[in-house]
N, C-alpha and C positions, 0 to 999 in steps of 0.2 A: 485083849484085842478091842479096839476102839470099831463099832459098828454104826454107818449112819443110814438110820430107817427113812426113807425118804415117802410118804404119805403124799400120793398125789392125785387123790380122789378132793372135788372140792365136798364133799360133805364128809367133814370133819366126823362125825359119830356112822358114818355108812358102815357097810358093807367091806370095803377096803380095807379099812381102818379094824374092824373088829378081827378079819384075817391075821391082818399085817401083829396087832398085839399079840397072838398067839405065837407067831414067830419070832418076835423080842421078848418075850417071857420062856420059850428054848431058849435063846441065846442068854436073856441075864442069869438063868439056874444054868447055863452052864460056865457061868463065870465072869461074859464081858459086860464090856461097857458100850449102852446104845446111847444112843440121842437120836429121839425123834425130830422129822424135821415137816413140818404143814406147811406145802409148796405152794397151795393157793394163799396164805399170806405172808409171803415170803417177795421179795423186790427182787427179781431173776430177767437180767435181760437176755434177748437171745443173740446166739452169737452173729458175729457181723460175716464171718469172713474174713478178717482183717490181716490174718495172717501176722498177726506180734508174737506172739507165741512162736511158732517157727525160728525165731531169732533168740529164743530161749528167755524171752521175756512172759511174763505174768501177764493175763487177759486184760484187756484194757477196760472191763467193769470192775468199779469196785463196788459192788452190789453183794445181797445175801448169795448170791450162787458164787459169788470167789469163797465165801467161806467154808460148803461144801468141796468144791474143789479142791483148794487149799489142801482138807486134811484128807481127800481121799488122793492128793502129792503124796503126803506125809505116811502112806500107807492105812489107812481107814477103810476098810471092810462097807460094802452096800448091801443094803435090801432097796429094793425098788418097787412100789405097789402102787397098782395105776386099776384103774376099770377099764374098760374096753368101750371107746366112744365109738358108734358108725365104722366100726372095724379096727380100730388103733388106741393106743394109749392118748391117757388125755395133754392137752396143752400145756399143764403144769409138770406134766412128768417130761416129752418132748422136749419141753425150752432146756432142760439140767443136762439129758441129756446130751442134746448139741455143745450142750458146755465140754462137754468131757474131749473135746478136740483139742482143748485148749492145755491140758495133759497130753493125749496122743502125740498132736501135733509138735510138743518143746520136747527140745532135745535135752534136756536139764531135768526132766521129771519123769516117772512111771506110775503106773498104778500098781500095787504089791498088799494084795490082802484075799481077800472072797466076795463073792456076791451070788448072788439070791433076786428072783422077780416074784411075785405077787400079782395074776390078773384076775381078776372078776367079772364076770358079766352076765348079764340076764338069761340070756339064750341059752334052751335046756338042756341042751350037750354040748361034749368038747369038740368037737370035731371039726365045727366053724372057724374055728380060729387056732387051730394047729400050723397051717403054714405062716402067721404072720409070727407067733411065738417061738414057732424055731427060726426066723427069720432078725426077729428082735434078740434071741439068745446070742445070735452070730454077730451081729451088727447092732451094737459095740462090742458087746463083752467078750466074741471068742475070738473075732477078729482081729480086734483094737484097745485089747487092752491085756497087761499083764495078769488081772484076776485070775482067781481057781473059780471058776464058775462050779457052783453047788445043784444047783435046780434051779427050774420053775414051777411054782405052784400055778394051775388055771382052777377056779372056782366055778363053776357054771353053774344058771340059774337061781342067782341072786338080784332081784332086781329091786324089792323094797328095802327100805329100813329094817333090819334084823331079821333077813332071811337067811345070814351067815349064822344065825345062832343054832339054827337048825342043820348046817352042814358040818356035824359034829365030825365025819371022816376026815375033811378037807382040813377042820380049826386043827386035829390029832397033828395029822401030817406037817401042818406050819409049824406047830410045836417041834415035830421032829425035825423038819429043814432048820430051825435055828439051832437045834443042838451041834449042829453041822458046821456053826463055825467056831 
């Protein structure tokens, strides 16, 4: 299984990022194939509304986010791992997935694989942001798309550089959510 880890914290060695490797090292011991993808240097417009897709046409960007799209057409498995900015995922993770309309939306494509979310955030419990994560699990993924939704991972109280090193429960558990797909 083709898996695309989509890394959408802009610091690249954060917190996110060190979660999210624990959950592609389950996945690659348990056999597939990932490719990371770093959304903050990636060309990703957002979507217009344009409504081309509708007509069973292809998004009218041909930018780095048609190539995500693309293979998650083609059936490609997501993980999704964002921090929690002022209450929501960040803008790089946001712009990808407004993209995923553009699937929903064509009548010529599906999504057919799994996925997986990754949130982090400083704040020292989970409980702040439970409603917007069962709210984000529904809208896209249980909603609006054919995936087998796996989990969510929330992280809480990670707010420096390598404060994930020390949430040895949470890095266990990504390990175990990739094994999952």
């Amino acid at each position: 299984m083709k898996i695309l880890a989509l890394q959408a914290s802009p610091r690249k060695k954060g917190n996110t990022n060190r979660v999210l490797d624990e959950m592609i090292k389950g996945a690659e011991d348990n056999g597939h194939e990932v490719i990371k993808y770093y959304l903050e240097k990636l060309d990703i417009s957002p979507c217009s509304g344009c409504e081309i897709c509708s007509k069973g046409k292809d998004c009218r960007y041909d930018d780095d986010g048609a190539e995500i799209i693309n293979q998650l057409a083609e059936g490609a498995s997501i993980i999704l791992a964002s921090p929690i900015y002022f209450g929501q995922m960040t803008a790089q993770a946001k712009t990808i997935v407004d993209r995923f309309y553009s699937i929903f939306n064509n009548p010529d494509k599906k999504f057919n694989g799994k996925a997986a979310m990754i949130f982090t955030h400083a704040y020292p419990n989970k409980d702040i942001y439970k409603p917007y994560i069962k709210l984000t699990e529904a809208q896209p993924f249980l909603n609006n798309t054919e995936l087998e939704y796996i989990e969510t991972l929330e992280v809480a109280g990670v707010k420096f550089i390598g404060d994930a090193d020390n949430a040895e429960d949470d890095l266990r558990k990504a390990y175990e959510i990739g094994q999952k797909f």
